[in-house]
C-alpha positions as CSV (number, residue, x, y, z in Angstrom):
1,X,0.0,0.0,0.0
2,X,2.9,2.4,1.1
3,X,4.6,1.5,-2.4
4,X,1.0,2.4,-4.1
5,X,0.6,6.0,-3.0
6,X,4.5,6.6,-3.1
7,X,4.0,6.0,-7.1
8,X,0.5,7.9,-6.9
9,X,2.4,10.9,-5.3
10,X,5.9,10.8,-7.5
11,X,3.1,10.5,-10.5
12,X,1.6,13.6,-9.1
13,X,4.5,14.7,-8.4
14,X,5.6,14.5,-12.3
15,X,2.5,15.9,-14.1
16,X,3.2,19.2,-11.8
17,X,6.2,19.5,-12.8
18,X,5.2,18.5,-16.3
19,X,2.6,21.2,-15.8
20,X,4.7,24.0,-14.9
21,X,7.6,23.6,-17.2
22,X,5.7,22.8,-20.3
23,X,4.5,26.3,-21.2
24,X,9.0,26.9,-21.2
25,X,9.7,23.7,-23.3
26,X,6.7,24.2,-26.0
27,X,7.1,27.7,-27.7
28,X,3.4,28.5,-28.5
29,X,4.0,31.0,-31.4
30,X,5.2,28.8,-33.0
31,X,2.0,27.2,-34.3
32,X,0.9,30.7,-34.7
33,X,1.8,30.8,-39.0
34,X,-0.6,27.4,-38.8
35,X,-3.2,29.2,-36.9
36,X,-3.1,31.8,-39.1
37,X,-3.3,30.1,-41.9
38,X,-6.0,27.7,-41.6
39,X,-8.6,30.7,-39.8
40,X,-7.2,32.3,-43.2
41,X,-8.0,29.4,-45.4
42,X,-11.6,29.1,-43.0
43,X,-12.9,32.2,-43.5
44,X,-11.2,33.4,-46.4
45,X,-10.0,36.6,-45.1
46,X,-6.8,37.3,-43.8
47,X,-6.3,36.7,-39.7
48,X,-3.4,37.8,-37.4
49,X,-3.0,36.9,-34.1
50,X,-0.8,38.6,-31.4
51,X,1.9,36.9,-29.0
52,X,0.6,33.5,-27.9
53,X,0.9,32.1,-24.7
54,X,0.0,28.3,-23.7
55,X,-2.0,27.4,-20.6
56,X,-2.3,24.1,-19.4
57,X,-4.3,24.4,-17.0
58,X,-7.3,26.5,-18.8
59,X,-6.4,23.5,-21.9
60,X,-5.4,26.5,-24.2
61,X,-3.9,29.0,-25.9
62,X,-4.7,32.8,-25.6
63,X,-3.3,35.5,-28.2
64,X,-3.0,39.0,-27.2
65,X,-4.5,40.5,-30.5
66,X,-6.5,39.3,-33.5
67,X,-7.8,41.1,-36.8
68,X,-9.4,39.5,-39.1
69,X,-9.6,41.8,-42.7
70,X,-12.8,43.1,-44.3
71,X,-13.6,42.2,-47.6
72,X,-12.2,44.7,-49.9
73,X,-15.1,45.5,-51.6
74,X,-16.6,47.7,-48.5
75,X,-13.7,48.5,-46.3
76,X,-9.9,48.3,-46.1
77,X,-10.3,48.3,-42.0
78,X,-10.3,45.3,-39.8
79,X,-13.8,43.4,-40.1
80,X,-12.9,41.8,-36.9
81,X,-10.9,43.7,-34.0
82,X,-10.2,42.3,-30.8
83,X,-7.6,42.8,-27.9
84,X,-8.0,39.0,-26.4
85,X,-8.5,35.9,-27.8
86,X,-8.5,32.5,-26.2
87,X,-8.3,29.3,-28.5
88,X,-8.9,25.8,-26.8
89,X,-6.9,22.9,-27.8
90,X,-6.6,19.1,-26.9
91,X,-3.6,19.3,-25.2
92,X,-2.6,15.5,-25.2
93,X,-2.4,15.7,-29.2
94,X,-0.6,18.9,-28.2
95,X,2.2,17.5,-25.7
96,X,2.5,14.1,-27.2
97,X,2.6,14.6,-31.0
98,X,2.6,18.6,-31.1
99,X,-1.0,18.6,-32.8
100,X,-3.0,21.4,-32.7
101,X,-7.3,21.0,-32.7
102,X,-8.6,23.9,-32.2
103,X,-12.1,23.3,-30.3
104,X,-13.4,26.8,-29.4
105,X,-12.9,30.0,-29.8
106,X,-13.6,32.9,-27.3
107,X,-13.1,36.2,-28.1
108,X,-13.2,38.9,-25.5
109,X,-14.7,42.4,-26.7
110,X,-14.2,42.2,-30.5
111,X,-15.2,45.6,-32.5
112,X,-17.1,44.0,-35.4
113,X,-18.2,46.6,-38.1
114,X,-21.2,45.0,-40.4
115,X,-22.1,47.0,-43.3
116,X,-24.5,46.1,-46.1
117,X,-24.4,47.4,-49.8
118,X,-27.1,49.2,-51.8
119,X,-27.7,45.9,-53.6
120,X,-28.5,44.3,-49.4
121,X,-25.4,42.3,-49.5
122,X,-23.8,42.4,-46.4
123,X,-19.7,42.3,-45.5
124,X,-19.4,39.1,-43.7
125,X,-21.8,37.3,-46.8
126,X,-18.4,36.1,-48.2
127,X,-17.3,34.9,-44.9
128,X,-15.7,31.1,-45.5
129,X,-16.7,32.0,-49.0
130,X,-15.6,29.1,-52.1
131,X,-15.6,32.3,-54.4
132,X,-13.3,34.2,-52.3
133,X,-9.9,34.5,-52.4
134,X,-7.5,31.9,-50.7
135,X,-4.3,33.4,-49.4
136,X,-1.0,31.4,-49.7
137,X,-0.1,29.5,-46.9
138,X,3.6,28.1,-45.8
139,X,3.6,24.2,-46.2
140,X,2.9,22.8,-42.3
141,X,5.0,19.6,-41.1
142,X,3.2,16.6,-41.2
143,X,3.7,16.8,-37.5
144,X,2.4,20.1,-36.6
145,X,-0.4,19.7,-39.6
146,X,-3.7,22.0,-37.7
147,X,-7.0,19.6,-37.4
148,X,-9.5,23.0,-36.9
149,X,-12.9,21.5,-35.2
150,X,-14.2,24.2,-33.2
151,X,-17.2,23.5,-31.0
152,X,-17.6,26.7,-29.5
153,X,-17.2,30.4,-30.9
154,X,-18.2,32.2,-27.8
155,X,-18.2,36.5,-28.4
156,X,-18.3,38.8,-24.5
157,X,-18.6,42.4,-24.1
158,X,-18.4,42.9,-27.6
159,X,-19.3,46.1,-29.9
160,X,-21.3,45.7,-33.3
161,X,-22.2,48.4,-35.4
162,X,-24.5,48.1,-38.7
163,X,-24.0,50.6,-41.2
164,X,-24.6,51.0,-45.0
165,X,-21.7,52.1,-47.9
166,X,-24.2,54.1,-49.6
167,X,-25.9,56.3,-46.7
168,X,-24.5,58.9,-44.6
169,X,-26.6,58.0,-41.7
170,X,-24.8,56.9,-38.5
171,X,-24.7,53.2,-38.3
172,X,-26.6,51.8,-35.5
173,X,-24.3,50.1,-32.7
174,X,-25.0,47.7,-30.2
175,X,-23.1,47.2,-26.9
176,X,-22.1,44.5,-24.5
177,X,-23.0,42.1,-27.0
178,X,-22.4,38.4,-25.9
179,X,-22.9,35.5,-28.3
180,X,-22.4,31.8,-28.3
181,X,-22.4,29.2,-31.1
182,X,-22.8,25.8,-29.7
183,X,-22.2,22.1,-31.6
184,X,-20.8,24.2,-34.3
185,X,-21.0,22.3,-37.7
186,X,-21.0,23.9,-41.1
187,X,-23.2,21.3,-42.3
188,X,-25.7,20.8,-40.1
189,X,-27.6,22.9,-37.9
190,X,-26.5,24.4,-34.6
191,X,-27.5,26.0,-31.2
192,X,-26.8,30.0,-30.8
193,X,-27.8,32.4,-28.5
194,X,-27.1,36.4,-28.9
195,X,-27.8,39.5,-26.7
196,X,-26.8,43.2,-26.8
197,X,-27.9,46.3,-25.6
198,X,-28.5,48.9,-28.2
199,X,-26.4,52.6,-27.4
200,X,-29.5,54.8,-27.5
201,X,-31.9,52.3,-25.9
202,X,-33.0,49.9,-26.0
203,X,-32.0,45.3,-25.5
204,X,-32.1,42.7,-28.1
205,X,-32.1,38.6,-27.3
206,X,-32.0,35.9,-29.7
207,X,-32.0,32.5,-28.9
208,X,-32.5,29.6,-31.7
209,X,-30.3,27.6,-34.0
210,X,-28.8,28.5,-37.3
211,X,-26.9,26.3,-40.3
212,X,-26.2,24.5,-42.5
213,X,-24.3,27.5,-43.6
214,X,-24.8,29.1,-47.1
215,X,-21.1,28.1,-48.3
216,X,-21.9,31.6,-51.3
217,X,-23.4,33.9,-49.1
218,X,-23.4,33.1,-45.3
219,X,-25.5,36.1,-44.8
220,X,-28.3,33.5,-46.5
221,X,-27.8,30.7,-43.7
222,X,-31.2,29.7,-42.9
223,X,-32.4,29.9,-38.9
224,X,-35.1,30.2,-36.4
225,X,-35.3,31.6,-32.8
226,X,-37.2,33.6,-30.6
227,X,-36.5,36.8,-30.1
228,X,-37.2,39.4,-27.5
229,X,-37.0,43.5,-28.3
230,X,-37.2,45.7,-25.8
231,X,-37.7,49.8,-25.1
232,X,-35.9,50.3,-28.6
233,X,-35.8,54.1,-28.6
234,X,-36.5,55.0,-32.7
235,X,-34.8,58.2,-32.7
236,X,-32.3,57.5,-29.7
237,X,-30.8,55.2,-31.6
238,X,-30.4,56.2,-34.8
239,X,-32.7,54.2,-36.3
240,X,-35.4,57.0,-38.1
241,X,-32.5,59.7,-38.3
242,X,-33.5,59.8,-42.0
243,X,-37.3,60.5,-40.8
244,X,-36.7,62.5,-37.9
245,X,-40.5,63.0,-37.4
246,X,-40.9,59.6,-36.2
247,X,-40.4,58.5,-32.9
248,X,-41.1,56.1,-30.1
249,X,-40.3,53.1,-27.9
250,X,-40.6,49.4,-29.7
251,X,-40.9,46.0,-28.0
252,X,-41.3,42.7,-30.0
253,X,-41.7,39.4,-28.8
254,X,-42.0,36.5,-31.5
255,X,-40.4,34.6,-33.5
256,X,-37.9,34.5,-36.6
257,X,-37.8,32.1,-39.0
258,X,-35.4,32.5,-42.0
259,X,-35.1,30.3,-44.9
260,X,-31.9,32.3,-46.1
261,X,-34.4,34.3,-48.5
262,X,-37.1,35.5,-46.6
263,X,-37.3,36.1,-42.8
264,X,-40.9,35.7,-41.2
265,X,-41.4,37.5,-38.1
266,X,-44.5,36.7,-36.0
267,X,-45.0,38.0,-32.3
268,X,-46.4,41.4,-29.9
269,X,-45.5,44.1,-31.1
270,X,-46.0,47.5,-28.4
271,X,-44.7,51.3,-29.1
272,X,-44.6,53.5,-26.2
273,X,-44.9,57.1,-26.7
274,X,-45.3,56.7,-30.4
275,X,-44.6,59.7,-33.0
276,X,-45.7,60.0,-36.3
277,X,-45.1,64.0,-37.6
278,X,-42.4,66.7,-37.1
279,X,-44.6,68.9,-35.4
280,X,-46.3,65.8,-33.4
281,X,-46.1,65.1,-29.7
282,X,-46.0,61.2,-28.2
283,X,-48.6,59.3,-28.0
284,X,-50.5,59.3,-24.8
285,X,-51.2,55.7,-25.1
286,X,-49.4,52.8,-26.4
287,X,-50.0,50.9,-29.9
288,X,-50.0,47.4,-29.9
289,X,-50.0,45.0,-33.2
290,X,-50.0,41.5,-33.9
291,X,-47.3,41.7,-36.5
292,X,-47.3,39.0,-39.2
293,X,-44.3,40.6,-41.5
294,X,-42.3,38.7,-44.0
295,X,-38.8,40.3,-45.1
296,X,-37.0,40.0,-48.3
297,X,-33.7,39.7,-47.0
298,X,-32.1,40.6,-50.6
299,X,-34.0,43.5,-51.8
300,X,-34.9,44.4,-47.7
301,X,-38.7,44.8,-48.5
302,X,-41.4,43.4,-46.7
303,X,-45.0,42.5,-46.2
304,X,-47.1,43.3,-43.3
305,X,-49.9,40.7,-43.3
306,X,-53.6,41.6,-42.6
307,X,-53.0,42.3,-39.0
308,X,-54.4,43.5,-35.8
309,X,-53.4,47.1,-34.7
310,X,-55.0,48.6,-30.7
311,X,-55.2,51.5,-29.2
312,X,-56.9,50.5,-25.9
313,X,-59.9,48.9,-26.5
314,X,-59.7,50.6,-29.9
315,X,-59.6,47.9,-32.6
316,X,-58.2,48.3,-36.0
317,X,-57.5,46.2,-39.5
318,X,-53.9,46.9,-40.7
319,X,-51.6,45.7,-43.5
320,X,-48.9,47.5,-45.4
321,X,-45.9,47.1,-47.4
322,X,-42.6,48.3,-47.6
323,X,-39.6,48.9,-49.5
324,X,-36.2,51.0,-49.2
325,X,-35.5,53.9,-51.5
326,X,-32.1,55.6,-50.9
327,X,-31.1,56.3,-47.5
328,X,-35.4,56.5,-46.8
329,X,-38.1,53.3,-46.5
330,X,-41.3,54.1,-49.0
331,X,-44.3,52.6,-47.4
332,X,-47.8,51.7,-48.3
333,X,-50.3,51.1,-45.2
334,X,-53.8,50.9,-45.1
335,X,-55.9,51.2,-41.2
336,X,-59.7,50.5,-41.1
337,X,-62.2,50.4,-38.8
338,X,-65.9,50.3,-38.3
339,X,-66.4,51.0,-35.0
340,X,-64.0,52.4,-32.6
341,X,-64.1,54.2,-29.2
342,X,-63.1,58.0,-29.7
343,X,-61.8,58.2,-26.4
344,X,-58.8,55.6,-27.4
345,X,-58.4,56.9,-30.8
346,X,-57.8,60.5,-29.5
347,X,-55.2,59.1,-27.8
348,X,-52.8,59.0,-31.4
349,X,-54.3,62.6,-32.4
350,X,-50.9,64.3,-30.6
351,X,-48.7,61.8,-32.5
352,X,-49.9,63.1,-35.6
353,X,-49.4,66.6,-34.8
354,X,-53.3,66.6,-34.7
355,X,-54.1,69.8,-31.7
356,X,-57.3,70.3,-29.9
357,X,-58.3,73.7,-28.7
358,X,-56.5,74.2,-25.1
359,X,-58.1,72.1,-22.2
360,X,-60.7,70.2,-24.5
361,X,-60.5,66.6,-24.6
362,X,-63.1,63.8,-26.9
363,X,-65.0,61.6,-25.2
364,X,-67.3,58.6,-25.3
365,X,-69.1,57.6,-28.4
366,X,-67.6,55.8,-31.6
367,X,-65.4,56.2,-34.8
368,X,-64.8,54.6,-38.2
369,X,-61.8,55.3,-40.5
370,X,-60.4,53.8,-43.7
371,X,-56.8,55.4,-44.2
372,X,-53.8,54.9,-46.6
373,X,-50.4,56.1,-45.6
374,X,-47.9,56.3,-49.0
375,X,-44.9,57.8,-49.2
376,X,-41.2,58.0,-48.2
377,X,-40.8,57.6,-44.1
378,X,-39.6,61.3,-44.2
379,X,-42.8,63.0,-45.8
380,X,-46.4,60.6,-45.2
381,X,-49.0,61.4,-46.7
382,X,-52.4,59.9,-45.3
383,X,-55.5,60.0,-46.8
384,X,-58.7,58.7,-46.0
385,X,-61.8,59.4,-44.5
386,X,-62.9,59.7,-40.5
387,X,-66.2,60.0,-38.9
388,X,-67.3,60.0,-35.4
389,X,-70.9,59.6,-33.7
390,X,-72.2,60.8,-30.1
391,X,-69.1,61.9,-29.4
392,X,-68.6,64.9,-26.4
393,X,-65.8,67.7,-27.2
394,X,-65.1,68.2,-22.9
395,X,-64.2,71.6,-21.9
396,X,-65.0,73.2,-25.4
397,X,-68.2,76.0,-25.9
398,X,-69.0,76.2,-29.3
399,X,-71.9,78.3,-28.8
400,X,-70.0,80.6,-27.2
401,X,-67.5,80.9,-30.0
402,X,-70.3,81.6,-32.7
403,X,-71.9,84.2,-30.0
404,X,-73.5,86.5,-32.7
405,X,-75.4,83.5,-33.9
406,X,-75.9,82.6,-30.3
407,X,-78.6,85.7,-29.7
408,X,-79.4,85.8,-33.1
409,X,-80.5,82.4,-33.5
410,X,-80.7,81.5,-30.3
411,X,-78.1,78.9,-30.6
412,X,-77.9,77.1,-26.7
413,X,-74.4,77.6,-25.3
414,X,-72.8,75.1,-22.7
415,X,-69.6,74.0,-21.3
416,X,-69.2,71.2,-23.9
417,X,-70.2,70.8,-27.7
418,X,-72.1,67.4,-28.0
419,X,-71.2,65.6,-31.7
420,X,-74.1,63.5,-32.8
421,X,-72.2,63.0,-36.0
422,X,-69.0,64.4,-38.3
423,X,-67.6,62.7,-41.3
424,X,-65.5,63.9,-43.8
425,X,-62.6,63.4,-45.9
426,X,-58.9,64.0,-44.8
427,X,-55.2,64.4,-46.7
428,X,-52.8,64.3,-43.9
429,X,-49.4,65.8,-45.4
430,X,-46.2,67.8,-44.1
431,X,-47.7,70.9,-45.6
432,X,-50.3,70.1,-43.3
433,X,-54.3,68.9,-42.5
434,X,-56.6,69.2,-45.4
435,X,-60.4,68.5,-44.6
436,X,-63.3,68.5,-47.7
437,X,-66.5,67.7,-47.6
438,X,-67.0,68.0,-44.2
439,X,-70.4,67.3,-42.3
440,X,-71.2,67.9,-38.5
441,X,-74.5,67.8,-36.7
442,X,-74.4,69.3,-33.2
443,X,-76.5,69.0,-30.7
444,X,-78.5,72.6,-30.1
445,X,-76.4,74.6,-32.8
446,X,-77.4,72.6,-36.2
447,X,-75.5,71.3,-39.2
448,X,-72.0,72.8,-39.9
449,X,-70.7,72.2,-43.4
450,X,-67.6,73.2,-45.4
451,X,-63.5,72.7,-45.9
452,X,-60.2,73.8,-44.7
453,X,-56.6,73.7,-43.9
454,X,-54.4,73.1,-40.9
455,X,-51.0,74.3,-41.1
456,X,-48.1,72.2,-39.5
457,X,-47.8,75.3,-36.8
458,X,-51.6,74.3,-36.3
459,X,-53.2,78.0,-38.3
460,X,-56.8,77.1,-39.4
461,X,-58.2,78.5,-42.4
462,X,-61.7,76.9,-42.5
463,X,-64.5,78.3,-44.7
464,X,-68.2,76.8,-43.0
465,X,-71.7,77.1,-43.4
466,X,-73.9,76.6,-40.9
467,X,-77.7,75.9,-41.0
468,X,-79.2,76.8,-37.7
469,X,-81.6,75.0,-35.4
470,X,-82.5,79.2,-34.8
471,X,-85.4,80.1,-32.2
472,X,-84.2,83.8,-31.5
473,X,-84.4,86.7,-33.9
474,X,-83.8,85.0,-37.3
475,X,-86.1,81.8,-36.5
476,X,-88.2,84.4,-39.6
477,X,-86.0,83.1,-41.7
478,X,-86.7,79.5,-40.7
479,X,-83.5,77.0,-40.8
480,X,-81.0,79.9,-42.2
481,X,-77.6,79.1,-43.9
482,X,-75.2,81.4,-42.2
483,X,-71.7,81.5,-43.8
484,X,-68.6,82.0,-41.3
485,X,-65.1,81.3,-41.7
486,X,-62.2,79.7,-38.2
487,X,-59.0,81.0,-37.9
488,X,-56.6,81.7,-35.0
489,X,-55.4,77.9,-34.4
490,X,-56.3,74.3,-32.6
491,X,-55.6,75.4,-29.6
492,X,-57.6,79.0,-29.9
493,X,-60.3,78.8,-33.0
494,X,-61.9,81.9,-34.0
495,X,-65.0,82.0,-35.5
496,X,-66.1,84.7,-37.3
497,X,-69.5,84.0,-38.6
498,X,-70.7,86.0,-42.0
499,X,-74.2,87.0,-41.2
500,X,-74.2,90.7,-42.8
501,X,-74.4,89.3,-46.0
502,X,-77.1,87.0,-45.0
503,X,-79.3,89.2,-44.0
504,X,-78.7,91.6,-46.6
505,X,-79.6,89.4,-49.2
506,X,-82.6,87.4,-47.1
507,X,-84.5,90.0,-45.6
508,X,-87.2,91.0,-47.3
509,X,-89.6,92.4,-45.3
510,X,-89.8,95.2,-42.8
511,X,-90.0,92.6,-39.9
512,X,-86.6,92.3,-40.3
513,X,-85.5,95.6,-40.2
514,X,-84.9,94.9,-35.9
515,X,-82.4,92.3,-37.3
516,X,-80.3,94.6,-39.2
517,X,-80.5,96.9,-36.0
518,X,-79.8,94.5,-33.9
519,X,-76.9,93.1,-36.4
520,X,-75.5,96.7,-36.4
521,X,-74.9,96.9,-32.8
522,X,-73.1,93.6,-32.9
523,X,-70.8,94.8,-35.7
524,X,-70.4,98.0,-34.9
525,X,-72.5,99.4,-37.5
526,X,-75.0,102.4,-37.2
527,X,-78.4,101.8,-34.9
């Protein structure tokens, strides 16, 4: 027994030492030209790697640089940049035979630039490429011949940006970005998981399996996971720079499934404090869809399916297309919607720079809409048309702003204006708010009528008739037409109602001769 552990310890006792001096007897560098040149030959770019130092004990080797090159066609910088690199190796092949396999690679915050081309080809597509070009590579001894099979490519704390050749937009950059390929295989499928926060707000996860890889294009590797947006600040990060009108917090939750040709996306979608126009304020409630979209990774347009858009317990149909167009995304959408509450729909009135007059607020009753949105992401246009029914406008006298043809017709005045109905036809632009053929019944004033503008800095040019419900001094002229124009703006309409000419041209008879006397002292005329 003594003899036993004596053996046990001087075999101990051995491997220590073994241990310790074999990082001094086994020059790591010098594998480094084979290292080089079979990542070279891999991914058929050109890859240098700093000093390298073995470790036993962690079963590898760890370099204190690597760069791997760009392809030449969209940068002459480093693709790859990264200031620590660990490389695991069998290290009995290693120390008995002086073999080298390679089984993962872990790269400690890498600076990874990604930038697609106008055409949607992306930079790393030729990655491992058949049609790229091999570098030479020195012969290798049959002894220290490289055997590469990597299990694991693990990324930490590393920093992607995505930018485009053709655009002078800022590229958008993610942070702290840890990934993991698992069971790698380049002909089979394989586990992969990928987080990162996004500098401007904003997380991203991904968590699926990818392969085999595309051996033309690995930017056309087909794969499916789940993935998991959240607070992604539009303008914060870059993303709508182009359309700086737009605006919001976006969280997805779904799935991805990519054939290599089209990606499907399927999941929640919710925007927070959305923002739709330049001179727009956030939403005051958030917009949630049931997004169905499939995107043409090649050309980078897409197809919004027949989906489901709320606002509240508003409910609306919504579908759309996409495509890009410069450095800007031209989109077609369509909204409808039969029967909505106002009070949730009023909610998205600030997002499109839509004001009301100061303190009012809409509420109860219902709406239906049928709008199309066309155009370039930096100048909507939305057209359409809107109509509500026994709807309240809170905190709004409309009496009291048409108070000539309050005594005059004895139109009731009171502290809100109750819509029974309004309908009309709208042209939503950056010039601004086009109504026509508009139509409102209100409750104790009559039927208003007419068309008008609203400027982005909210000036309203309306031109109105209005046929009164009258009971005071011109109930001799039955239901009356009265013409009157609004100006001033949302937050402070002025009505200035026409009725000079109306009377002028209506009154016939000497019974209206207190009228114009009356009319006079309203507008300053003679008694």
């Amino acid at each position: 027994m003594r003899r036993l552990l004596r053996w046990g310890a001087l075999t101990i006792g051995v491997l220590l030492i073994a241990a310790v001096a074999l990082p001094f007897l086994i020059d790591a560098n010098s594998f480094r030209p084979q290292l080089e040149s079979q990542m070279t030959r891999a991914l058929a770019r050109d890859v240098k790697l700093g000093d390298l130092k073995l470790s036993l004990f962690s079963g590898g080797v760890t370099a204190g640089d690597l760069a791997i090159a760009d392809d030449p066609a969209y940068s002459r910088a480093p693709f790859v940049q990264a200031k620590s690199v660990s490389i695991g190796v069998e290290m009995l092949p290693l120390i008995l035979s002086r073999k080298v396999n390679v089984t993962a690679v872990k790269i400690d915050q890498p600076q990874i630039a990604l930038l697609q081309s106008p055409a949607g080809e992306w930079n790393f597509s030729t990655l491992g490429g058949k049609t790229a070009p091999k570098p030479a590579a020195p012969p290798a001894e049959p002894s220290q011949k490289l055997d590469l099979s990597v299990k694991l490519v693990k990324i930490t704390n590393g920093r992607f940006s995505l930018g485009h050749t053709a655009r002078h937009t800022k590229p958008l950059v993610l942070e702290n970005v840890d990934a993991e390929l698992r069971d790698f295989s380049a002909t089979s499928a394989f586990p992969f998981s990928f987080s990162a926060a996004v500098l401007g707000g904003g997380e991203i996860h991904l968590d699926g399996q990818a392969g085999p890889l595309n051996d033309a294009d690995l930017s056309r590797t087909p794969s499916r996971a789940r993935l998991k947006i959240t607070g992604f600040d539009l303008a914060g990060s870059g993303w709508t720079q182009a359309s700086p009108g737009i605006g919001g917090l976006v969280s997805l939750e779904g799935t991805v499934d990519s054939n290599g040709t089209v990606a499907k996306v399927n999941g929640k979608l919710k925007a927070d404090k959305l923002k739709l126009s330049d001179h727009g304020a956030p939403a005051t409630k958030p917009v949630e869809l049931d997004l169905a979209l499939a995107h043409d990774l090649h050309s980078r347009a897409g197809r919004i399916e027949q989906s489901t858009l709320r606002i509240g317990a508003a409910k609306a149909g919504f579908a759309g297309t996409y495509a890009p167009q410069g450095e800007l995304t031209v989109v077609h959408m369509t909204v409808a919607a039969p029967d909505m509450p106002v009070t949730d729909l009023a909610a998205m009135l600030p997002a499109m720079g839509v004001a009301l007059p100061a303190g009012a607020t809409l509420q109860g009753g219902t709406a239906k809409l049928k709008l199309e949105t066309n155009g370039p992401t930096n100048r909507l246009v939305t057209t359409g048309t809107v109509g509500l029914a026994n709807a309240t406008l809170s905190n709004f006298d409309l009496g009291r702003k048409l108070a000539i043809l309050e005594t005059l017709a004895g139109v009731k005045s009171g502290a809100n204006t109750e819509i029974q109905t309004l309908g009309g036809d709208f042209r939503m632009a950056p010039e601004g708010i086009t109504a026509q053929n508009l139509q409102l019944l209100v409750t104790g004033i009559g039927e208003l009528a007419g068309a008008g503008t609203i400027s982005p800095a909210n000036a309203l040019d309306f031109h109105m008739t209005a046929k009164l419900h009258t009971g005071g001094v011109l109930s001799a002229v039955a239901e009356q037409s009265v013409p009157f124009t609004v100006a001033g703006t949302s937050a402070d309409p002025v009505f200035r109602p026409d009725v000079r000419s109306i009377v002028t041209e209506k009154a016939k008879g000497a019974g209206m001769k207190a009228a114009q006397g009356l009319l006079n002292r309203f507008l300053g005329g003679k008694k």
